[in-house]
C-alpha positions in Angstrom: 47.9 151.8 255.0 45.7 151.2 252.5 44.2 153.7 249.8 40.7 154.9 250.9 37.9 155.0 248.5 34.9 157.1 248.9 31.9 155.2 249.1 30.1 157.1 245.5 33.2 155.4 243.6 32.9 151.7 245.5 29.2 151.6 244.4 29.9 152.4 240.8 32.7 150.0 240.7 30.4 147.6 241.9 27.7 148.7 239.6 29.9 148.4 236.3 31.3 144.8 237.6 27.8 143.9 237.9 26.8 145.4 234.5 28.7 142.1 233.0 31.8 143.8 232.5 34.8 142.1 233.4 37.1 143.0 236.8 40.1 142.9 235.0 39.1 145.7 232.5 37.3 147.8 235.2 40.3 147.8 237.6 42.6 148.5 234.6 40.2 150.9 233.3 39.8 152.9 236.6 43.6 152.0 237.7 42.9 150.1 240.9 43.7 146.9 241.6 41.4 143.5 241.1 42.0 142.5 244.5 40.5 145.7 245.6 37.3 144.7 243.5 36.7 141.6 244.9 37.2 142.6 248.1 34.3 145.1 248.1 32.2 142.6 245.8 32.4 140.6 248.8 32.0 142.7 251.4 28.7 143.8 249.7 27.2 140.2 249.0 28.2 140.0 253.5 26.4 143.1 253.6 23.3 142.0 251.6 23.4 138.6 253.7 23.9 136.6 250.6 27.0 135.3 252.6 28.5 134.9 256.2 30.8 137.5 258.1 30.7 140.6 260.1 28.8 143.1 258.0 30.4 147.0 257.8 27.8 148.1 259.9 29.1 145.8 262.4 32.6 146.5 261.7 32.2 150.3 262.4 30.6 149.7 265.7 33.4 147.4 266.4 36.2 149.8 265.4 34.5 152.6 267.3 33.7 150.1 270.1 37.9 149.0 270.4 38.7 152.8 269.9 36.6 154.1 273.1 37.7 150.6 275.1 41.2 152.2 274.6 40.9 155.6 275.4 39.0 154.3 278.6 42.1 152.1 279.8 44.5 154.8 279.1 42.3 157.3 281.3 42.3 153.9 284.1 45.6 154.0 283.7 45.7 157.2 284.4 43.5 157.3 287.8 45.6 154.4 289.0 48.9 156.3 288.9 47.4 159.5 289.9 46.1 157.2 293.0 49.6 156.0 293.4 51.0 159.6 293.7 48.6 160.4 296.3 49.3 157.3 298.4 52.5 157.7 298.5 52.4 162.0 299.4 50.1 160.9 302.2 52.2 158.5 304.0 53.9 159.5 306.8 57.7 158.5 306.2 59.0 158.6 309.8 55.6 157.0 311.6 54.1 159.9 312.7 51.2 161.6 311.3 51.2 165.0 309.5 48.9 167.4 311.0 47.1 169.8 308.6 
């Protein structure tokens, strides 16, 4: 999994890269690694429209969107077995009915 950066400390990295100092020197400076910079250099310029793809806006909704579609399959899953139980408990198993 990858490290997580707060947001404060993405912005600033951002803010020093766009300063006119060089990536190389901030991520050796701040011990991160380049790739890290550019990814979030371009996640921003997505962000700010300045290029195509899903913005993090749209990403979050996305995750949070997947995350509820799952817990409401496992809870379908759920129902259906629970219906399955019942089915079967009501069944007569010899053909004739139970009386209650």
């Amino acid at each position: 999994m990858p490290k997580r950066y707060p947001p404060e400390f993405r912005r600033k990295v951002l803010d020093l890269v766009a300063s006119g100092r060089r990536v190389a020197q901030v991520a050796a400076d701040l011990d991160i690694s380049e790739q890290v910079i550019y990814t979030w250099r371009r996640q921003e310029l997505v962000d700010t429209g300045q290029l195509p793809g899903t913005t993090s806006v749209d990403n979050a909704e996305l995750v949070a969107a997947r995350r509820r579609i799952a817990e409401l399959e496992a809870e379908v899953a759920v129902h259906r077995r629970a219906a399955e139980l019942l089915k079967e408990g009501s069944t007569p198993q010899d053909g004739t009915r139970r009386s209650r």
